[in-house]
C-alpha positions in Angstrom: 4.9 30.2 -68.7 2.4 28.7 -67.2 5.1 27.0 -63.8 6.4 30.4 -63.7 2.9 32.2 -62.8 2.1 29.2 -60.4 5.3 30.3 -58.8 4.9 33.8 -58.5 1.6 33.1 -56.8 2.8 31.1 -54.2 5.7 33.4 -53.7 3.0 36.3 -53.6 1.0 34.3 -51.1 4.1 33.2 -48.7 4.6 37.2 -48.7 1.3 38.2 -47.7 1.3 35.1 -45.1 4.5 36.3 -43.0 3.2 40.4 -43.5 0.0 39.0 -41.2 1.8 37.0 -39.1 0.6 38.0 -35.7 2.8 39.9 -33.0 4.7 37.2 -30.4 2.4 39.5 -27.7 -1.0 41.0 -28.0 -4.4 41.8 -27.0 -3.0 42.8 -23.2 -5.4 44.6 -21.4 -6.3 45.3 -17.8 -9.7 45.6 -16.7 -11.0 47.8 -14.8 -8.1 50.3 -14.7 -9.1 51.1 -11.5 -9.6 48.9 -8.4 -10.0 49.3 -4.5 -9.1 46.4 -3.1 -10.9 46.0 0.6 -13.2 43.2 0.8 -16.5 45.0 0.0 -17.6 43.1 -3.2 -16.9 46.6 -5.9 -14.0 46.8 -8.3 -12.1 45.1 -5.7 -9.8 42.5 -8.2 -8.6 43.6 -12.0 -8.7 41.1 -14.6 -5.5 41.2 -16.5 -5.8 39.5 -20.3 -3.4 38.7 -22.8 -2.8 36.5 -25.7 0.6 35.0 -27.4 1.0 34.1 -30.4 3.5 31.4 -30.1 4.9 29.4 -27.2 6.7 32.2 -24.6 7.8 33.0 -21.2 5.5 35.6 -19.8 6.1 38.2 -16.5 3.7 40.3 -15.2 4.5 42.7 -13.0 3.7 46.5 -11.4 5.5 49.1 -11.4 5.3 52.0 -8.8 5.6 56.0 -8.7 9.1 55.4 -7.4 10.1 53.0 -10.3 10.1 49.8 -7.8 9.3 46.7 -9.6 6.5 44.5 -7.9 6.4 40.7 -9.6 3.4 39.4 -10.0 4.3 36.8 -12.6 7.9 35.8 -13.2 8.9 33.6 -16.4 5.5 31.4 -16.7 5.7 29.2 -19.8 2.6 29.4 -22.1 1.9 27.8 -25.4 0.3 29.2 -28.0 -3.5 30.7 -26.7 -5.5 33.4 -24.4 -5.3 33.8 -20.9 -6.0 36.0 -18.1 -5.4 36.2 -14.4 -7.2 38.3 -11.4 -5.2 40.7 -9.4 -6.7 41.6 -6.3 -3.5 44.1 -5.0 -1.3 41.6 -3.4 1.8 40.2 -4.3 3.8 38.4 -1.8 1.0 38.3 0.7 0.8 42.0 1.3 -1.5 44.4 -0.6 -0.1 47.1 -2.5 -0.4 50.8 -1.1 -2.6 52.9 -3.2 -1.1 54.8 -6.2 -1.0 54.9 -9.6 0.8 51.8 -11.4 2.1 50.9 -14.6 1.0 47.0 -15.2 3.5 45.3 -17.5 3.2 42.0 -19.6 6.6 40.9 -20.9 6.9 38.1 -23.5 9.8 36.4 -24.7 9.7 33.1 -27.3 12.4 30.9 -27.7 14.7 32.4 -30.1 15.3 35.4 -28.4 12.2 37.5 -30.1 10.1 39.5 -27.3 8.0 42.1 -26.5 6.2 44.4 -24.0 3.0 45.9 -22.9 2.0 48.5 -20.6 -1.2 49.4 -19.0 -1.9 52.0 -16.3 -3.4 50.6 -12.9 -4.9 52.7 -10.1 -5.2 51.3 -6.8 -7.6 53.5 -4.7 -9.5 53.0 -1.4 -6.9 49.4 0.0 -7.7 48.0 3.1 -4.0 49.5 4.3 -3.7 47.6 8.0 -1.9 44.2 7.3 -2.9 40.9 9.7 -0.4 39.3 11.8 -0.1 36.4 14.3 1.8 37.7 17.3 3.6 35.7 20.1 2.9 32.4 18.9 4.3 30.4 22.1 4.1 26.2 22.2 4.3 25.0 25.4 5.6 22.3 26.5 8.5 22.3 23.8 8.8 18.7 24.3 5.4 16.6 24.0 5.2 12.7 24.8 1.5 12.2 23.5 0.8 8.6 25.6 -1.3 9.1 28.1 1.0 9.0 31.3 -0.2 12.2 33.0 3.7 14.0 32.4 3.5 16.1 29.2 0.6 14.2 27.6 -0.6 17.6 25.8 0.7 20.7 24.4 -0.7 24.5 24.2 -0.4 26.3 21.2 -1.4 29.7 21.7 -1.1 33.1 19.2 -3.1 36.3 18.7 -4.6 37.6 15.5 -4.6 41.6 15.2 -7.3 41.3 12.6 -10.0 39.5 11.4 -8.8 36.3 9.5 -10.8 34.7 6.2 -9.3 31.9 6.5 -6.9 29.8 9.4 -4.9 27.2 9.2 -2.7 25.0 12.0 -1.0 22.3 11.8 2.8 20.3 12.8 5.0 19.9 9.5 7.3 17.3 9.7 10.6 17.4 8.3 9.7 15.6 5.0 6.1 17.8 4.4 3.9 15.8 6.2 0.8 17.8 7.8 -0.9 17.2 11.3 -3.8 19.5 11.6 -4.4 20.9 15.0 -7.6 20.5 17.0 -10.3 23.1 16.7 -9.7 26.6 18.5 -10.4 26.7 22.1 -10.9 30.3 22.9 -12.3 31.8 20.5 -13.9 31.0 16.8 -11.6 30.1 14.2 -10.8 34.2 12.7 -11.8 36.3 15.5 -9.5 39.0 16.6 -8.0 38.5 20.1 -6.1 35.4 21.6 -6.3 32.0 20.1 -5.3 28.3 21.9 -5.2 24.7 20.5 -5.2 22.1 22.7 -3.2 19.2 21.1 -2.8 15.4 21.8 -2.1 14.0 19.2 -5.0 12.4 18.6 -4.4 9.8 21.2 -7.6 10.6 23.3 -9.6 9.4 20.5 -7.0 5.9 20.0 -5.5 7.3 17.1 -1.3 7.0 16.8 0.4 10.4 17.0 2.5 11.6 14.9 5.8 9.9 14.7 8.7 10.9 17.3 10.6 13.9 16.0 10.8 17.4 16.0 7.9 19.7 13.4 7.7 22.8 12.7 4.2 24.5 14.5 3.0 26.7 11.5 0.0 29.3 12.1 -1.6 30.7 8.5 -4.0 33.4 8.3 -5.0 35.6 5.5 -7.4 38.5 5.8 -10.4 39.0 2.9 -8.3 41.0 1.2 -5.3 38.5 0.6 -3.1 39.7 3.0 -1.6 36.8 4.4 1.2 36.3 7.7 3.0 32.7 8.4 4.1 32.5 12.1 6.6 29.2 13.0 7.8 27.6 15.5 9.1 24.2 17.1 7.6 21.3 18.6 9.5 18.2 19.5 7.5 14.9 20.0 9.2 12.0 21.7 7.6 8.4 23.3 4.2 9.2 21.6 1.7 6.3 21.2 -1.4 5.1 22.4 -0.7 2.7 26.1 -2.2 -0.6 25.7 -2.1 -3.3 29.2 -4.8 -6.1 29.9 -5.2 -8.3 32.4 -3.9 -11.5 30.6 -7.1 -13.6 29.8 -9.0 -11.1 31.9 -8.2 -13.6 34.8 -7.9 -13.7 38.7 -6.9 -16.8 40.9 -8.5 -16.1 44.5 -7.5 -17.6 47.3 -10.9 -18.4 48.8 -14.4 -18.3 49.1 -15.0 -18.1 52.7 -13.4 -15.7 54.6 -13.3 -15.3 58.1 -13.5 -11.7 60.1 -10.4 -10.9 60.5 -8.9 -13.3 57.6 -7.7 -12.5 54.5 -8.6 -12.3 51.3 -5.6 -12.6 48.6 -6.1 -12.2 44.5 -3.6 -12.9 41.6 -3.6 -11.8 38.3 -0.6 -11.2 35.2 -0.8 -7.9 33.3 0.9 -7.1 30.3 1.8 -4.1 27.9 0.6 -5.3 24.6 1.4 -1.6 23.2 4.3 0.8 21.9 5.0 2.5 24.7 5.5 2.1 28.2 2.9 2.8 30.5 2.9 4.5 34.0 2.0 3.0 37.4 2.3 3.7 40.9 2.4 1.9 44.2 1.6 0.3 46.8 3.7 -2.5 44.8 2.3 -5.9 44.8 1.8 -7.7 47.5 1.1 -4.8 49.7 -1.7 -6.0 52.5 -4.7 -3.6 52.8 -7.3 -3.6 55.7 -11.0 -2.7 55.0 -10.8 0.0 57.3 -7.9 1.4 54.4 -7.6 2.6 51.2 -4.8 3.9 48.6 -5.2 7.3 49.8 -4.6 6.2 53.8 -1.6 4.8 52.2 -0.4 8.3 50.6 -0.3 6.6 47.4 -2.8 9.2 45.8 -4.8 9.1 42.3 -3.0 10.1 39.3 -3.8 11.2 36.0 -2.3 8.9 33.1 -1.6 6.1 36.1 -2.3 2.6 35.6 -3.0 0.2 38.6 -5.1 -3.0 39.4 -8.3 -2.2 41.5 -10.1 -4.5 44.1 -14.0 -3.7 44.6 -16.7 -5.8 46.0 -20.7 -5.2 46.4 -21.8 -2.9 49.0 -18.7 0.1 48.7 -19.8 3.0 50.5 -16.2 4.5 50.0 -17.6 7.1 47.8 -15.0 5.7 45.7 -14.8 2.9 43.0 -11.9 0.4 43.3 -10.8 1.6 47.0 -8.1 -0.7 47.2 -5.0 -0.2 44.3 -1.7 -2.0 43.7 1.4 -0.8 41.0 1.5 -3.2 38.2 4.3 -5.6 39.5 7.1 -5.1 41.8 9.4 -2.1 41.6 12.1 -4.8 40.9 9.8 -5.4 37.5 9.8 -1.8 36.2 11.9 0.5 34.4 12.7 4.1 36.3 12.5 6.9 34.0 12.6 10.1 35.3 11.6 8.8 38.8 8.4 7.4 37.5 7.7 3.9 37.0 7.1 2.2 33.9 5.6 -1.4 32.5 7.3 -1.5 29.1 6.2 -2.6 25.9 6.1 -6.8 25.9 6.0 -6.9 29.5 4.5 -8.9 31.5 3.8 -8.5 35.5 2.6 -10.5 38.4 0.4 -8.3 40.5 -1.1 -9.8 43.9 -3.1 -8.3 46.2 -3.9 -9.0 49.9 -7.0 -7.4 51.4 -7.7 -7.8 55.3 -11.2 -8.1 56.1 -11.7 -6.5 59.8 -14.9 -4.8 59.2 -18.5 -6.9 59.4 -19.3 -6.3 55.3 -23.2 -5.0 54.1 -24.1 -8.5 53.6 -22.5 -12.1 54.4 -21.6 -13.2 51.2 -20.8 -9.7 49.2 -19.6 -10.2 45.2 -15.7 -9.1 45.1 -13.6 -7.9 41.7 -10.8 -7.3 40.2 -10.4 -4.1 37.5 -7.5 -2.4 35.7 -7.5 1.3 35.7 -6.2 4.2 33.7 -6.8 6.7 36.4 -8.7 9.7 35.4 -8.2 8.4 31.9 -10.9 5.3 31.9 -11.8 1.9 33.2 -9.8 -0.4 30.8 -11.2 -3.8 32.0 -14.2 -3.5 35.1 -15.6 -6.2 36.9 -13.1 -8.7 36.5 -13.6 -12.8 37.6 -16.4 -11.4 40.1 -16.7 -13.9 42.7 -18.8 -14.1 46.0 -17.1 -14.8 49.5 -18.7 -15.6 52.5 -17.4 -13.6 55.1 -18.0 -15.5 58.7 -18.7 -13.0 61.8 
């Protein structure tokens, strides 16, 4: 008698247990049930709550006056618990029109129970013009970030219809890496109007660019509101590095120390490209004789950006100019052609010799002469190399 009353109260109790067993969705609400979504710090997000009682997949999503469905969730797997999410009024990047909406909360659990919920949501007062990037144009297509004056930077330029929260710029490569681009140039980062980046690479500042290959150029800007456009485009980087040479135990052989008027004086020296990539240069080759009456422009061989060439200077210049007297880095026998320009490639080395004809009475009898190597309009990689002071007799 006594088993069979123990019995019936467990059976009584396993009843009352299942009859309070909580629905597999509950407690949805949306909060406030009206929003306006534009930015200015009132009612401008809803907070949509919810609660399961057992593990589920839960979709949330809007429904319109015309009966089009709007995801805003789609099958998100919760356990067990409370949650909630903020809806501001966009879903897919683009904010809603205003209207009256019915918000939906869909649950379903694992074998095959579900259930639904659905709350009315007003949006009222939207900021209703979307942003956009417009005519995003990268120029040059093809970019070779090295420093040899020919395509050495690239111009990414777009314009922004509407004032942007938030900007971002950079190369994807083809297995997700990022390469943020410089700062703007124009304008500050947002503004409306035309934008520009100015892109090297990074090797300005001696960093590597980004290996050769070709990226995709994305542009992302979303508006306060949440509105959001992606514009895209292509960007092809090929013989990108940063161009190393130095004079080879920064050394010079000269071939005297007294120099008549009239005589010459002669230096020797060996580069070599101790970089990736090969590195421009330009005549007169070496060996080439110079007078002191000369200098490389005289000889039509003019200053170029990117170029590299061995310099000859000495003490009392009055050229206006530093290094009047240039020579290419080796013979044109030495160099590889690429596109009609001339190129010390990585590894190798070069003789370069320079012959300089003293016809002019110098500032001073015994002025101090050196060598230098030159990036032109880049930097002065080595300066003041094996100075050495010639007596010049007149």
């Amino acid at each position: 008698m006594k088993l069979r009353f123990i019995l019936l109260l467990l059976a009584a109790l396993l009843l009352a247990g299942c009859s309070a067993r909580k629905p597999l969705l509950y407690g949805a609400a949306v909060t406030p049930a009206e929003i306006s979504p534009n930015a200015d710090g009132v009612a401008d997000v809803a907070r949509l709550t919810y609660e399961v009682s057992r593990p589920a997949t839960v979709s949330i999503y809007l429904v319109d006056e015309a009966g089009v469905r709007h995801v805003f969730r789609q099958a998100a797997s919760r356990p067990r618990g409370s949650y909630e999410a903020l809806f501001s009024g966009v879903i897919e990047d683009r904010l809603l029109p205003d209207g009256c909406y019915a918000c939906v909360f869909e649950a379903q659990a694992a074998d095959g129970e579900s259930a639904r919920a659905e709350i009315p949501l007003i949006l009222a007062g939207g900021a209703a013009d979307y942003i956009e990037i417009r005519n995003l144009n990268i120029y040059p297509a093809l970019f070779t970030p090295n420093r040899d004056g020919i395509t050495d930077r690239v111009t990414i330029a777009y314009y922004l219809t509407k004032e942007a929260a938030k900007v971002q710029a950079y190369l994807l490569s083809a297995t997700g890496e990022k390469y943020p681009l410089p700062e703007d140039k124009i304008r500050p980062v947002g503004q409306v109007g035309n934008h520009e980046h100015d892109y090297e690479g990074g090797v300005d500042l001696g960093a590597t660019p980004p290996p050769n290959g070709t990226y995709t150029v994305v542009v992302e800007a979303e508006d306060a509101v949440g509105n959001r456009d992606v514009a895209r485009g292509s960007l092809t980087i090929a013989d990108g590095g940063v161009p190393q040479v130095q004079i080879v135990n920064r050394a010079a052989e000269w071939s005297a120390t007294t120099v008549p008027l009239g005589g010459t004086l002669t230096f020797t020296c060996t580069v070599r490209n101790t970089g990736k990539v090969g590195v421009r240069t330009k005549g007169p080759a070496s060996g080439t004789l110079y007078t002191t009456s000369e200098n490389f422009n005289s000889k039509a061989m003019y200053e170029e950006p990117g170029v590299f060439r061995i310099g000859l200077d000495f003490e009392g210049n009055s050229s206006g100019r530093s290094y009047p007297f240039r020579w290419q880095l080796g013979l044109d026998a030495d160099l590889a052609i690429v596109d009609g320009q001339a190129y010390l490639m990585p590894g190798q080395t070069a003789l370069v010799v320079g012959h300089l004809e003293i016809v002019d009475p110098p500032a001073k009898v015994a002025p101090t002469y050196w060598i230098g190597l030159l990036h032109e309009q880049v930097q002065i990689v080595e300066d003041r190399v094996e100075p050495l002071v010639v007596t010049i007799g007149f």
